[in-house]
LOVEX-442055 format. One record per residue (C-alpha): residue in three letters; x, y, z. Coordinates in steps of 0.2 Angstrom, whole numbers, plus 2048, in hexadecimal, padded with zeros to 3 digits. Layout:
REM LOVEX-442055
ALAXYZ;...
END
This chain:
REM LOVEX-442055
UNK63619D47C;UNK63D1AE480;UNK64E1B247F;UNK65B1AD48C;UNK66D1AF48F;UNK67519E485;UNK68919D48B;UNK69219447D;UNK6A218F484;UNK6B218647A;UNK6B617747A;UNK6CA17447B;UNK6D216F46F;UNK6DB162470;UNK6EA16A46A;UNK6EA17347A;UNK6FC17C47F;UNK708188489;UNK711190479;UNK70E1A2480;UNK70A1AA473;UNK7021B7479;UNK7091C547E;UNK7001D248C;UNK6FA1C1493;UNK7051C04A1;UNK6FD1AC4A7;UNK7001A7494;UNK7111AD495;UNK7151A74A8;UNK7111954A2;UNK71A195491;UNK72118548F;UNK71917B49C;UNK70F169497;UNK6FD16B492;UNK6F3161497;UNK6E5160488;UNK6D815248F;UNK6D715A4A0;UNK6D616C49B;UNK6C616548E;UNK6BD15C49D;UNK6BF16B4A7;UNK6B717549B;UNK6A716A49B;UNK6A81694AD;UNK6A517B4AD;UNK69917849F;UNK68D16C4AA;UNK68E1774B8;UNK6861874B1;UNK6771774A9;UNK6741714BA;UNK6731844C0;UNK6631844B5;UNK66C18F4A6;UNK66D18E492;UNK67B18748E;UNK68618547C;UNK695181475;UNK6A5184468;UNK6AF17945F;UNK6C217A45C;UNK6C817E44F;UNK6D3175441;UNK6E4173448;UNK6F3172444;UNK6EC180437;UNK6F517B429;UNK6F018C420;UNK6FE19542C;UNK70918A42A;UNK70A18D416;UNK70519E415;UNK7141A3421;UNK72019741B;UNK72219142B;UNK73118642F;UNK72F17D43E;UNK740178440;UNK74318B443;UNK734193443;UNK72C18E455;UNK72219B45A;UNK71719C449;UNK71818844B;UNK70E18B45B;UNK702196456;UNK6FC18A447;UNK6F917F457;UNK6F218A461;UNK6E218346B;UNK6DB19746E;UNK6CB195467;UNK6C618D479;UNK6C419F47E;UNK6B41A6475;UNK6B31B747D;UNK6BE1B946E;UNK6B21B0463;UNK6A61C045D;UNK69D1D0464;UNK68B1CB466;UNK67E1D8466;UNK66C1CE46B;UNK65D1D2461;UNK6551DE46C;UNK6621EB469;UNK6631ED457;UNK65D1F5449;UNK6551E6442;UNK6501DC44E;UNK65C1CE44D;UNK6691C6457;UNK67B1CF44F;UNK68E1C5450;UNK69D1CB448;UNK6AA1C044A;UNK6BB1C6453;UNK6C91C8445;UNK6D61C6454;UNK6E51CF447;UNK6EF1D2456;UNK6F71C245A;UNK6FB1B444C;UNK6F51A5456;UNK6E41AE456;UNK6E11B8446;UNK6E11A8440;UNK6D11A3447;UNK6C11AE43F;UNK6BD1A642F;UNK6BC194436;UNK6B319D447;UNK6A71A543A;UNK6A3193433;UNK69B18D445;UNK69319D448;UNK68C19D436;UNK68318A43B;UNK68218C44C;UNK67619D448;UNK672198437;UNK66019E438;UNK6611AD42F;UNK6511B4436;UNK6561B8447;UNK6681B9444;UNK6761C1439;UNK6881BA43A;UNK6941C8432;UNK6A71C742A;UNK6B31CE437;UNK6B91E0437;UNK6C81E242B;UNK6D71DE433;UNK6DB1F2433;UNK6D31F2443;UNK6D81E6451;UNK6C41DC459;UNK6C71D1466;UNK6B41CE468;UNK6AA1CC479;UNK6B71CD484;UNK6B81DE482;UNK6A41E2483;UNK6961E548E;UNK6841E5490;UNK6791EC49A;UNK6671E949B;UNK6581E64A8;UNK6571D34A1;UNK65F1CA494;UNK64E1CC48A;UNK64E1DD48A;UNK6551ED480;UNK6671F0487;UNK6761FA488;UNK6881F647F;UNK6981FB484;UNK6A91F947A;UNK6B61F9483;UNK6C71FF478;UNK6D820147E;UNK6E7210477;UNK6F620846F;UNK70720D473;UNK707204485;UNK7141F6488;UNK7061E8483;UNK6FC1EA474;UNK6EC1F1476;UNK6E11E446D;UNK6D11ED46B;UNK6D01FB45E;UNK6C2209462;UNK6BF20944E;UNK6BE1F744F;UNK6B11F845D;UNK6A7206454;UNK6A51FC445;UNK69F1EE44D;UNK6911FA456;UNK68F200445;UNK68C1EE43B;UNK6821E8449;UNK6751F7446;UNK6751FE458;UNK66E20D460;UNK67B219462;UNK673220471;UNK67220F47A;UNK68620D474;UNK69521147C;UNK6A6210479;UNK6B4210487;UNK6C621048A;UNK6CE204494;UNK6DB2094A2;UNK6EB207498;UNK6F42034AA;UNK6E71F44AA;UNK6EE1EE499;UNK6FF1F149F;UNK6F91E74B1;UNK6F51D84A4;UNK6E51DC49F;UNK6E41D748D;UNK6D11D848C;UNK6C51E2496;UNK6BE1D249E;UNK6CE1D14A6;UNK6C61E04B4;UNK6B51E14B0;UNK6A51D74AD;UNK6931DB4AB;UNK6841D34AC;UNK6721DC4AA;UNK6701EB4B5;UNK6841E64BD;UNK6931EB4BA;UNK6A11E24C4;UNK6B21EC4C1;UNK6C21EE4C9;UNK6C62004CE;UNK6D42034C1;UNK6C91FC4B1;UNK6C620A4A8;UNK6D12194A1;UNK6C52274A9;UNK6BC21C4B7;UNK6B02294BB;UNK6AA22D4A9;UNK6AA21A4A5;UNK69A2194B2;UNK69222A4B0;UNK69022549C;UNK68A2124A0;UNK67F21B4AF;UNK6782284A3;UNK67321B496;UNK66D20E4A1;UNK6692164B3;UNK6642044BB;UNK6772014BC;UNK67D1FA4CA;UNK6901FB4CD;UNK6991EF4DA;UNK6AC1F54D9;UNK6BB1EC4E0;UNK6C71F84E6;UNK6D91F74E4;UNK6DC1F84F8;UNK6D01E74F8;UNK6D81DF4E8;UNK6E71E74E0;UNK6E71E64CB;UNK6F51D94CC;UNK6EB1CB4D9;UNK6DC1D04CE;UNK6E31CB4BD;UNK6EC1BD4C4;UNK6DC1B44CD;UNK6D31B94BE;UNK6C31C14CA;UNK6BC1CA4BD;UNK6BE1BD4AD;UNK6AF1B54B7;UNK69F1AF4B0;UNK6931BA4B6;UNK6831B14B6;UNK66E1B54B9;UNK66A1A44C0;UNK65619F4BD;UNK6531A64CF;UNK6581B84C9;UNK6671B94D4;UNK6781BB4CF;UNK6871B14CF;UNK6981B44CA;UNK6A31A24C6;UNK6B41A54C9;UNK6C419C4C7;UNK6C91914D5;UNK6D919B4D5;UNK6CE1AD4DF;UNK6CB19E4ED;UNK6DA19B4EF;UNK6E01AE4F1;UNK6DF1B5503;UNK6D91C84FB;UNK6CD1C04EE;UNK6C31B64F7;UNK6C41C4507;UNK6BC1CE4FC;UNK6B01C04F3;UNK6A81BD504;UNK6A71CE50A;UNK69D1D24FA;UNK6911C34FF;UNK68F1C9512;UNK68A1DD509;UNK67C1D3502;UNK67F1DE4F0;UNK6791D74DF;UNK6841C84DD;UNK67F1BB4EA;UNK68A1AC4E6;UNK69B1AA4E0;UNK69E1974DA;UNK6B41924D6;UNK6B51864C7;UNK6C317E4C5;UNK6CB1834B1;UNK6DE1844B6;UNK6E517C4A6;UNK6DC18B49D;UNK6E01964AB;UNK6F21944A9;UNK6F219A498;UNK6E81AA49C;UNK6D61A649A;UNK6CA1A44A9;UNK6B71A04A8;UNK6B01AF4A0;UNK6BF1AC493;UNK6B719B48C;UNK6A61A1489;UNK69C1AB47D;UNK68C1B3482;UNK67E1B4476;UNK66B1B847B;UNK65F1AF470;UNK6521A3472;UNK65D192473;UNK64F18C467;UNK654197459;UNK66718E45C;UNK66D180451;UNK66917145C;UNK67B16945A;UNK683178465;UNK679176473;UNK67E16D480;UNK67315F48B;UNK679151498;UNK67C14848A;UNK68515147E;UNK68E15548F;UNK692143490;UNK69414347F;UNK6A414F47F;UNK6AB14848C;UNK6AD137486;UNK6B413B476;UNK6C1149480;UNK6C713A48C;UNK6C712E47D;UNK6D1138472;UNK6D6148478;UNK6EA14647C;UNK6EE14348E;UNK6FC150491;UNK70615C47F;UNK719161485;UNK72217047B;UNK72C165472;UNK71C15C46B;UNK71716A461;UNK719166450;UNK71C154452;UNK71014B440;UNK70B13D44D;UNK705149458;UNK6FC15344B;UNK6F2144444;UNK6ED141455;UNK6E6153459;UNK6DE151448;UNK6D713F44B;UNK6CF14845C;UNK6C7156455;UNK6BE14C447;UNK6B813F453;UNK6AF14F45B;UNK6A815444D;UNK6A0143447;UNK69A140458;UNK690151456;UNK68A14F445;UNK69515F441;UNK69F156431;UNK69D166427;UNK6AA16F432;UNK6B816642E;
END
């Protein structure tokens, strides 16, 4: 089978909760506090999840991750009488979003020929720096077959990687040679920068690329400032596309001439800031859309519900439609409980371009499986996780009961 775009999305954990932890993420911190609700945020997800099948596309899956993670909570000392922010981040659910999972570079783009992940050390915030070693565990089984893929260790922690979300390709079919671009953002702002250029160039570096067919850009730090933690915040691309908000790069101009000059099929559809200011554009989550090559060869970008409900979104959604450019349908899904804690669709999802066959079976999705997951998420999943639960022994054994009943019922015993 030739090699296809396969979204892997996360599954929600069902330790799922509004602690806001995470700082620049202006939805996570806007909902601190509020009831989680963990069954229905899951269900969403593979809502989403069967969508994107019954649109005739590849699709995989994550699992969460161990939580509470007890390592934390010794390694800090944590007390959780006292101590309720690191409390909360041993409990943190985040691993749903794998944008953040790893950079993928697909076969056909480097040195040796095979599919290239480095998983997203994440050092910037506790709740997620936590994450790589048990992330590198799935993508060490879910691409165990060492001849068409290599799984690396994360970059050292010297240099902030927050993975996907803040990369690009560009290519005239998923199957073909493309063009990467890092996107890397300046510290010294009012909210951390995540993505180091070091980090970014390593990465580059590890997975073997062609420096000519690599570039490396700076985010607009008044993006980053806007709430735009990653560059998937105000920009998304999809083979010859790229859909951008006006203010997403540092030096707009340059940031096209040099994807132009490396791939001069590049077709750019912009959102103005007259159209869509930066504020109603990270609040709607436009851009953190999944934008897909359905088997038809059109385009379509699946958006949160939350850009239908905005008056100058959807203005400018269906004024895009009527110009008959290269995105031809825009489909809402409803993700809110992962919404209202600063991830949108293109958040939960991990791109990689393989041939699905190549995949470990038991991270591929099907109607069944589909069903699968969601009767073990209703079953077990807990209905509704308050601040005050966070913590709590009985609750802990219950997220713990959950996430091994997922496992078992994949055959996936080993991550445990």
């Amino acid at each position: 089978m030739p090699l296809q775009e396969i979204n892997f999305d996360g599954i929600v954990g069902p330790s799922h909760n509004y602690a806001g932890l995470s700082l620049g993420n202006i939805a996570s911190a806007s909902h601190k506090g509020d009831p989680s609700y963990p069954r229905a945020a899951a269900l969403q997800g593979v809502a989403k999840m069967r969508g994107n099948m019954a649109r005739g596309l590849a699709q995989g899956f994550f699992l969460p991750l161990p939580r509470p993670y007890d390592e934390t909570l010794r390694r800090l000392a944590v007390d959780p009488a006292t101590d309720r922010a690191l409390l909360a981040a041993a409990w943190s659910a985040s691993s749903m979003w794998t944008a953040n999972a790893a950079t993928v570079s697909p076969a056909p783009d480097t040195a040796d020929g095979k599919c290239h992940l480095t998983p997203a050390n994440l050092v910037t915030m506790v709740h997620r720096a936590q994450e790589w070693r048990d992330t590198k565990a799935q993508l060490d089984i879910a691409f165990g077959d060492r001849e068409h893929f290599t799984v690396h260790e994360a970059v050292p922690p010297s240099f902030g990687d927050e993975g996907a979300a803040n990369h690009m390709r560009f290519c005239e079919g998923h199957g073909a040679p493309g063009v990467e671009v890092f996107v890397y953002g300046r510290p010294g702002g009012k909210f951390p920068a995540r993505q180091h250029e070091q980090a970014s160039r390593a990465v580059a570096r590890l997975h073997g690329l062609d420096p000519a067919r690599t570039i490396f850009i700076e985010q607009n730090p008044a993006a980053i400032e806007a709430g735009a933690f990653h560059n998937d915040v105000v920009a998304v691309a999809n083979e010859r596309v790229l859909f951008a908000h006006e203010e997403a790069f540092a030096d707009r101009d340059a940031a096209y001439e040099a994807i132009r000059t490396a791939f001069p099929a590049l077709e750019v559809v912009e959102v103005s800031s007259n159209s869509v200011s930066l504020a109603e554009a990270i609040k709607t989550y436009l851009f953190n859309a999944q934008l897909l090559t359905l088997p038809s060869g059109e385009m379509a970008l699946v958006v949160p519900e939350e850009c239908r409900e905005s008056a100058s979104v959807w203005a400018w959604c269906e004024s895009m439609l009527a110009s008959n450019g290269p995105i031809r349908q825009v489909i809402p899904v409803d993700v809110r409980q992962s919404m209202a804690n600063g991830g949108g669709p293109a958040c939960l999802r991990l791109r990689v371009v393989a041939d699905p066959a190549t995949v470990d079976p038991r991270f591929m999705l099907s109607e069944a499986k589909a069903d699968l997951l969601a009767k073990v998420i209703g079953e077990w999943w807990p209905e509704q996780v308050d601040p005050s639960d966070i913590g709590d022994p009985a609750l802990a054994e219950s997220v713990r009961t959950a996430r091994g009943k997922l496992l078992e019922s994949l055959d996936l015993a080993e991550l445990g």
